[in-house]
N, CA and C atoms as an extended XYZ file, in Angstrom:
360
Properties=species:S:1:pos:R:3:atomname:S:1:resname:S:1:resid:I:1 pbc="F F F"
N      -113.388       74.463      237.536 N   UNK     1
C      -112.655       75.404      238.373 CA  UNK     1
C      -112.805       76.794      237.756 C   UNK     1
N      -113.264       77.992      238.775 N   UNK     2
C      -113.550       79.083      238.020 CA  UNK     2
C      -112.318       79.857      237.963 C   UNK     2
N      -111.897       81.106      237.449 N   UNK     3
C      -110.769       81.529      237.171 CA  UNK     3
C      -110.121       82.300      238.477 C   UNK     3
N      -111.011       82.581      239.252 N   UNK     4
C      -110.402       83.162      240.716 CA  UNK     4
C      -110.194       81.794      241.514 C   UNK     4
N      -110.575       80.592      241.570 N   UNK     5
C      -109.845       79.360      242.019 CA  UNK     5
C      -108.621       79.585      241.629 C   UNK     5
N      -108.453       79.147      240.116 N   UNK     6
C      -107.336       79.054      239.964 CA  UNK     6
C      -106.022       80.180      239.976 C   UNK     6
N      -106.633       81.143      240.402 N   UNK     7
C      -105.526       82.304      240.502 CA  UNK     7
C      -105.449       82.269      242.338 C   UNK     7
N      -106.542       81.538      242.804 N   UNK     8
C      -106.071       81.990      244.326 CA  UNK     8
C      -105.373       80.181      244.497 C   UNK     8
N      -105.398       79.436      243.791 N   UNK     9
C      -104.436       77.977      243.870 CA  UNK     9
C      -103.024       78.885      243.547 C   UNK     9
N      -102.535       79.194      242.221 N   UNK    10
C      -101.858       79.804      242.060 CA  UNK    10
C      -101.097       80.907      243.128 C   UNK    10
N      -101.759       81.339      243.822 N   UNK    11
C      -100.962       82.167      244.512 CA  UNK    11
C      -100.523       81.550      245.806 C   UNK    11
N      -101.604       80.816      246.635 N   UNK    12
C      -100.952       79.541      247.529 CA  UNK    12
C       -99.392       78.577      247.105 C   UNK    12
N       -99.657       78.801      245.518 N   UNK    13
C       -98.543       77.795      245.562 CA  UNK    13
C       -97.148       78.794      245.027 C   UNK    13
N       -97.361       80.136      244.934 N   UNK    14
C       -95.912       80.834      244.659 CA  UNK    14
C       -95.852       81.237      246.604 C   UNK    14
N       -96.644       81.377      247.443 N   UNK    15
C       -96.708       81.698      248.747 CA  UNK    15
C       -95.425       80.509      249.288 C   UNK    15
N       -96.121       79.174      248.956 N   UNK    16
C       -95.826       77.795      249.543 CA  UNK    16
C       -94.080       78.072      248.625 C   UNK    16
N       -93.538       78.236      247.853 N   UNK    17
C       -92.595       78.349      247.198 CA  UNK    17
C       -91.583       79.068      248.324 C   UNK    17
N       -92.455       80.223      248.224 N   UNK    18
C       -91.286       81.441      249.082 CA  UNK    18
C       -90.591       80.946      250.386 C   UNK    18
N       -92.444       80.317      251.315 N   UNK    19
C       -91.870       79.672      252.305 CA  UNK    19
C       -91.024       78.201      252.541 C   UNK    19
N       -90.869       77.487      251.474 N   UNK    20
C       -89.991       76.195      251.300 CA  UNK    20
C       -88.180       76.868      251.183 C   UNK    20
N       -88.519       78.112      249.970 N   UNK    21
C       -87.156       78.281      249.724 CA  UNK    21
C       -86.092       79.052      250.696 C   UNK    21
N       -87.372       80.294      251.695 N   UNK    22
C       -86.797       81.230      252.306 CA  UNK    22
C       -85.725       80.572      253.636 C   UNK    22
N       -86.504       79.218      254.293 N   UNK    23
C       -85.933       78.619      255.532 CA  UNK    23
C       -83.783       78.563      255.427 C   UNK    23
N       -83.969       77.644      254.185 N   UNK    24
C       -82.507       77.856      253.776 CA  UNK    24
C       -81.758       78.646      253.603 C   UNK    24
N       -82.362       79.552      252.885 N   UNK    25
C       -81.814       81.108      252.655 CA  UNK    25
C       -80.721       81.720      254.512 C   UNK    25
N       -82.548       81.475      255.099 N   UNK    26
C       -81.910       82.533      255.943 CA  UNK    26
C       -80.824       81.646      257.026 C   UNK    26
N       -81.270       80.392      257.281 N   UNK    27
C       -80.022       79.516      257.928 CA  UNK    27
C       -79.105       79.481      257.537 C   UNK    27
N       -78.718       79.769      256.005 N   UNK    28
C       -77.274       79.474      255.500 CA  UNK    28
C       -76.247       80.770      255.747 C   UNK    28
N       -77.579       82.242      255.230 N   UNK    29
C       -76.686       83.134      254.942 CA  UNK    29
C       -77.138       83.912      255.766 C   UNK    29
N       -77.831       84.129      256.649 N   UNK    30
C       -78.581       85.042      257.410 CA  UNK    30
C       -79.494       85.905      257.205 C   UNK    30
N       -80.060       86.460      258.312 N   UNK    31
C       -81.459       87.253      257.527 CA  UNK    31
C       -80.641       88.683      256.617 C   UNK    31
N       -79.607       89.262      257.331 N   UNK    32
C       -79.005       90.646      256.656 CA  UNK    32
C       -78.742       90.227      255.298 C   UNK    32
N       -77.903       88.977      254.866 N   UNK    33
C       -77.669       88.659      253.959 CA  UNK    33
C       -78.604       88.458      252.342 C   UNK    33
N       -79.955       88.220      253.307 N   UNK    34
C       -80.768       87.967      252.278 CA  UNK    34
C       -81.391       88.850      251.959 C   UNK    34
N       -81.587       89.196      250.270 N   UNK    35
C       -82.742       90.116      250.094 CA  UNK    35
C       -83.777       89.447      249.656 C   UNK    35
N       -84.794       90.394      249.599 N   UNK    36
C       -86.336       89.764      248.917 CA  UNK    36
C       -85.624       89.502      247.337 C   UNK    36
N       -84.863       90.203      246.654 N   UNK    37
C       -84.851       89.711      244.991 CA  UNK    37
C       -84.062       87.852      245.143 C   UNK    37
N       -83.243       87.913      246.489 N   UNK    38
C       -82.871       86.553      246.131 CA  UNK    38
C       -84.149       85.512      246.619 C   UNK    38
N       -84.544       85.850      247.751 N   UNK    39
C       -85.699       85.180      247.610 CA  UNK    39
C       -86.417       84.612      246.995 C   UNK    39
N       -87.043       86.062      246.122 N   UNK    40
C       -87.627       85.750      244.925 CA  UNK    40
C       -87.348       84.688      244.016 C   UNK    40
N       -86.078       84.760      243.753 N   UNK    41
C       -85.228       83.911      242.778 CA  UNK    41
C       -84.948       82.481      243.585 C   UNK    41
N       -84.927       82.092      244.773 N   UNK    42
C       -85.052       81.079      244.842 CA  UNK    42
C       -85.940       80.498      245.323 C   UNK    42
N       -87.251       81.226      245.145 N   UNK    43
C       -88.202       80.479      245.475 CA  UNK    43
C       -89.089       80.592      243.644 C   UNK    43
N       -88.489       80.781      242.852 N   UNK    44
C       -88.929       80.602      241.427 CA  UNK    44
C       -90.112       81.471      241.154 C   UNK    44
N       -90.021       82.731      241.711 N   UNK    45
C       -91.491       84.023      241.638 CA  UNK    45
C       -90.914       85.010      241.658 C   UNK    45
N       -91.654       86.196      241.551 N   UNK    46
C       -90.601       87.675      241.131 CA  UNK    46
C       -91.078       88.438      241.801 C   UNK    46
N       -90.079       89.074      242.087 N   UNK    47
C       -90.169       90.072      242.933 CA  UNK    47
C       -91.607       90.925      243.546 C   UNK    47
N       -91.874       91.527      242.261 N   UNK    48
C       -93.343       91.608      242.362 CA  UNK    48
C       -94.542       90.561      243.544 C   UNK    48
N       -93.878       89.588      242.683 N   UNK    49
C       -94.969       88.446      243.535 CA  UNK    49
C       -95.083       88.232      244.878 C   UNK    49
N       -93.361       88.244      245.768 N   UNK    50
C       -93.172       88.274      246.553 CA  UNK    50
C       -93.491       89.166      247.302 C   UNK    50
N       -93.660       90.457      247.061 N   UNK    51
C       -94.203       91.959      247.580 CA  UNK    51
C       -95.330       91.586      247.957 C   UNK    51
N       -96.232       91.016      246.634 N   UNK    52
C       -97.735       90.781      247.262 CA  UNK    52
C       -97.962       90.082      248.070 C   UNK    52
N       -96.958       88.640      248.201 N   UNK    53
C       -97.442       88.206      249.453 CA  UNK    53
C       -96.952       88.574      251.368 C   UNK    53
N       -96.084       89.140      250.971 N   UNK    54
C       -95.197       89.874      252.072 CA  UNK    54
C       -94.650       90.788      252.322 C   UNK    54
N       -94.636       91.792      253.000 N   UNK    55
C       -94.115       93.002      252.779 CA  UNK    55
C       -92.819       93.175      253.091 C   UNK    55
N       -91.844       92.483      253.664 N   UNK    56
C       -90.486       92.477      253.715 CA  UNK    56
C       -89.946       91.464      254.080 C   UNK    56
N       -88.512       90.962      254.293 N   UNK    57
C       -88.067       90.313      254.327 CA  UNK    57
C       -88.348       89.476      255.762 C   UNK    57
N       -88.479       90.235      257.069 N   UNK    58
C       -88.566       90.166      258.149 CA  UNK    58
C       -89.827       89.388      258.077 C   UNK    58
N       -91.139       89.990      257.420 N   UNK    59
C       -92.698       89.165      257.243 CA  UNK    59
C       -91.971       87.602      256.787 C   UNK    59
N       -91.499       87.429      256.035 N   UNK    60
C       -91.234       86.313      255.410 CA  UNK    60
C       -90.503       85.303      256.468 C   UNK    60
N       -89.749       85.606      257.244 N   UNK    61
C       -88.381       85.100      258.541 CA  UNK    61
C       -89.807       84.335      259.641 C   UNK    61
N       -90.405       85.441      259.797 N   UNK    62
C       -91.619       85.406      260.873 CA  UNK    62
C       -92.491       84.656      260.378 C   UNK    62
N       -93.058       84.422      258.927 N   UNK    63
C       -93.630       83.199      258.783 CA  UNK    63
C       -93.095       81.805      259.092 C   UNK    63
N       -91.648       81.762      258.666 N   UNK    64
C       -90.736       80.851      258.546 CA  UNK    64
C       -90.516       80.488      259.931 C   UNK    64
N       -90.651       81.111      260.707 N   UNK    65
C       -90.565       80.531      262.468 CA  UNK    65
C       -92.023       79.957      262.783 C   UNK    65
N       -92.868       81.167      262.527 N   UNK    66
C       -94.363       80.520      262.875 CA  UNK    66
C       -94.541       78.969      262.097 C   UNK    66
N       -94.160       79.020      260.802 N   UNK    67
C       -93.898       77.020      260.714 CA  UNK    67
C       -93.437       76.542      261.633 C   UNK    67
N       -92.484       76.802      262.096 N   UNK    68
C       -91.630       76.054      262.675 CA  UNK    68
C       -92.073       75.516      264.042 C   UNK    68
N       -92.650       76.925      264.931 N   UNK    69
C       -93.654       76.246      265.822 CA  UNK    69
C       -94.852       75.430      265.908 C   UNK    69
N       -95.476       76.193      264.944 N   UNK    70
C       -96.728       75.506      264.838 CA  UNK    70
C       -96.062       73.846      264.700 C   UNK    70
N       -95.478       73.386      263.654 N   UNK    71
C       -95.192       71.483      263.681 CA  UNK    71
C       -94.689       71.373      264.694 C   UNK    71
N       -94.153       71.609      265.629 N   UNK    72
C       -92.816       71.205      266.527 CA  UNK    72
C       -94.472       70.861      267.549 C   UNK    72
N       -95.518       71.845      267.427 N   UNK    73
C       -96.364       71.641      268.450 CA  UNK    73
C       -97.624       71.024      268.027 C   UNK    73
N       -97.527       70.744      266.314 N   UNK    74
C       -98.798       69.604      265.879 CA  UNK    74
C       -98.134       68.562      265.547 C   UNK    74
N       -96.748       68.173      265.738 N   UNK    75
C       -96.292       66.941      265.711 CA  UNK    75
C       -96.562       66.103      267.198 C   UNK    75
N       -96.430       67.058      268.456 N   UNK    76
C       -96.516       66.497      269.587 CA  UNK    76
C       -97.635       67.149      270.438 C   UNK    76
N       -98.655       66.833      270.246 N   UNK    77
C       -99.997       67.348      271.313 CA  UNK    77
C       -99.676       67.515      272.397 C   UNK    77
N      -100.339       67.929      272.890 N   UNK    78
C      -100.597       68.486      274.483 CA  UNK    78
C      -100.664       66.841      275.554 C   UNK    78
N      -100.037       66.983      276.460 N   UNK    79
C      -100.024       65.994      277.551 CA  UNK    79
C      -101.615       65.754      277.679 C   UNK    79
N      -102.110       64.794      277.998 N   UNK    80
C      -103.224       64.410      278.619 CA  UNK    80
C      -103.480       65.234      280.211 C   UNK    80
N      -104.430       65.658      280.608 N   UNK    81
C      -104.483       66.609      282.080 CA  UNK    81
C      -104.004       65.618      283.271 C   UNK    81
N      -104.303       64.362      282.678 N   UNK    82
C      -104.220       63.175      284.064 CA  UNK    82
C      -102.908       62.869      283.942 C   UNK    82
N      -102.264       63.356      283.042 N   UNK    83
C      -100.235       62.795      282.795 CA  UNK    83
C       -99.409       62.773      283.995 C   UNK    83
N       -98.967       62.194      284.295 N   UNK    84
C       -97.569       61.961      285.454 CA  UNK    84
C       -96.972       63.501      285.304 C   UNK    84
N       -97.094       64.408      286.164 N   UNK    85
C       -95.980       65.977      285.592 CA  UNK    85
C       -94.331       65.578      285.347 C   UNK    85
N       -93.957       64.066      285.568 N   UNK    86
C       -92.408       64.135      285.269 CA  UNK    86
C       -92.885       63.492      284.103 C   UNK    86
N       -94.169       62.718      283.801 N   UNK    87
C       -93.443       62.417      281.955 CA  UNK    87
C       -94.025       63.343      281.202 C   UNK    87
N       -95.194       64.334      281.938 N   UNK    88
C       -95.163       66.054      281.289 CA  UNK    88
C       -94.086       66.839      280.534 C   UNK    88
N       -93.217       66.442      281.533 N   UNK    89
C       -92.068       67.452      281.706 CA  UNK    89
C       -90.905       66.975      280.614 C   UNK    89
N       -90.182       65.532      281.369 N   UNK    90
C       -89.289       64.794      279.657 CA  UNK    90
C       -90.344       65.358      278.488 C   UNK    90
N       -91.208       65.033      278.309 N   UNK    91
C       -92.122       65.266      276.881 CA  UNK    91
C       -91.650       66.532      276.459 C   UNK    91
N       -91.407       67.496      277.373 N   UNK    92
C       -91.370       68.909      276.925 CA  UNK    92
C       -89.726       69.144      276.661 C   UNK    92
N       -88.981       68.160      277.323 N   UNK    93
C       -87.466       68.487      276.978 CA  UNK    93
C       -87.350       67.521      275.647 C   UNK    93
N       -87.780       67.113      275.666 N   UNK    94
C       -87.335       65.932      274.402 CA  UNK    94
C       -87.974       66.894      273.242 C   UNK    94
N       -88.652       67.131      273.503 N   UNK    95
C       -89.390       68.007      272.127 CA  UNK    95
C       -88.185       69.339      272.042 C   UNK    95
N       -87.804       70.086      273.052 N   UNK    96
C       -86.743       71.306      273.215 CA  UNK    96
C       -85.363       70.339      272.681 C   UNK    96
N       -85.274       69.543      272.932 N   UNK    97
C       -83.950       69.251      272.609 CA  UNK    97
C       -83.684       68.672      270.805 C   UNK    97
N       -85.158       67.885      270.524 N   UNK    98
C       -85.506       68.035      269.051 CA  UNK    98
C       -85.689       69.247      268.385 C   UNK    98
N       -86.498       69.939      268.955 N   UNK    99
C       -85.819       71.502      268.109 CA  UNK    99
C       -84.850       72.014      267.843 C   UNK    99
N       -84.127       71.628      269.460 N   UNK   100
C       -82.566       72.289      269.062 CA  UNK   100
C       -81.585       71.762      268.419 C   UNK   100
N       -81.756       70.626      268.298 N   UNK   101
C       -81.087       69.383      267.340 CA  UNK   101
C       -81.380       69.578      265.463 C   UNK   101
N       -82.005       70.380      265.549 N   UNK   102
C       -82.705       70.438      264.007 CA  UNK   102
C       -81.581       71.410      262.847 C   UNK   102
N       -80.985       71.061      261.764 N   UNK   103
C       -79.983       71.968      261.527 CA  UNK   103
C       -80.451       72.988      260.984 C   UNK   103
N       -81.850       72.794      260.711 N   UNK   104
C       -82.454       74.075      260.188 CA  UNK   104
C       -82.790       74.976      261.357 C   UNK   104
N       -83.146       74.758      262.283 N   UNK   105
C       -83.470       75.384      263.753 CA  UNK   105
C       -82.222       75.930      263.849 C   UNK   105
N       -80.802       75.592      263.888 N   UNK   106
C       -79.601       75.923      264.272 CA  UNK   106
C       -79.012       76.927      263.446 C   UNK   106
N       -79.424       76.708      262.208 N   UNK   107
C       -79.169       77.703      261.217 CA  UNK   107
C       -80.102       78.727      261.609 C   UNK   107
N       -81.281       78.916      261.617 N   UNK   108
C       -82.010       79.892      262.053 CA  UNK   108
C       -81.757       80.857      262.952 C   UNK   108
N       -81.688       80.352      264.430 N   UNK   109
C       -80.606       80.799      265.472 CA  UNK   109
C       -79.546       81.151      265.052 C   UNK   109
N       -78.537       81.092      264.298 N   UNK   110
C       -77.141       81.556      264.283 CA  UNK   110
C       -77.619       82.744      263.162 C   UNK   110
N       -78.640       82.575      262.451 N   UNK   111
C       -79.029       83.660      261.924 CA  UNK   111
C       -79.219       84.915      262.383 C   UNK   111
N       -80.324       84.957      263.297 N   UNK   112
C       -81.065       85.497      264.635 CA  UNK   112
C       -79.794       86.158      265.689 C   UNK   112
N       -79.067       85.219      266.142 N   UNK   113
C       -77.551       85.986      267.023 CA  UNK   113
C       -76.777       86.836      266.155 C   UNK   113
N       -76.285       86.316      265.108 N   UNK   114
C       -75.590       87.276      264.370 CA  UNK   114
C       -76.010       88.693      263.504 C   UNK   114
N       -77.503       88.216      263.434 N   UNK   115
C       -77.901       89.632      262.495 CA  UNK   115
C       -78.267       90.896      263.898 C   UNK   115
N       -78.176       90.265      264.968 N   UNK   116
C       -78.897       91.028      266.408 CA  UNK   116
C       -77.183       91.717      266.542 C   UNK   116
N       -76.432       90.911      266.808 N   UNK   117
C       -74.590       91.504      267.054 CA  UNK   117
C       -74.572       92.683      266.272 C   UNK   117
N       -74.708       91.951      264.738 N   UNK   118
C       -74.201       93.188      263.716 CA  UNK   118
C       -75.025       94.664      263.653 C   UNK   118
N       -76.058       94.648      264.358 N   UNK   119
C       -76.997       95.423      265.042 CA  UNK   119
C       -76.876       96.810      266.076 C   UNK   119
N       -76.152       95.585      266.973 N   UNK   120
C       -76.026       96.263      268.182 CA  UNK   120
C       -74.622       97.359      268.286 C   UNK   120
């Protein structure tokens, strides 16, 4: 392994850190609540580090959703074209209602309403 492998493994895995630790963060306490230094700190990388991979807190929220879609939509593929459109359709509520069922999804959202209120 040459030494830019292992510094670009290395940085995948303080990246993969931020995004494991940030989800909780912002469901528990909200996005206003959180700064990048706690971040930092609970995703076990410094501040610094976190800068490089993101430029604010908001970059970091917006990754943390783009997970969230992306599985919700590589856990459940696309209907077949020849599908019945009503078991199209359950497919698509059952998947909406598993999202919304998710307490991390719920935390997210109550994140999202309240930091938009305190806003407005």
């Amino acid at each position: 392994m040459s030494l830019q492998d292992f510094r670009d493994n290395r940085a995948q895995e303080k990246r993969a850190a931020v995004s494991q630790a940030a989800p909780t963060l912002f469901a528990e306490r909200g996005l206003n609540a959180v700064s990048m230094a706690t971040l930092a700190q609970a995703a076990g990388v410094s501040t610094a580090t976190l800068y490089r991979h993101f430029v604010d807190k908001e970059a970091v929220f917006a990754e943390v959703i783009e997970y969230l879609v992306r599985n919700v939509l590589a856990d459940h593929p696309a209907e077949a074209e020849d599908a019945d459109p009503v078991s199209a359709l359950r497919s698509v509520a059952m998947r909406y209602a598993t999202l919304l069922s998710d307490p991390m999804v719920l935390g997210l959202l109550r994140a999202v309403v309240a930091d938009t209120d305190a806003s407005s």
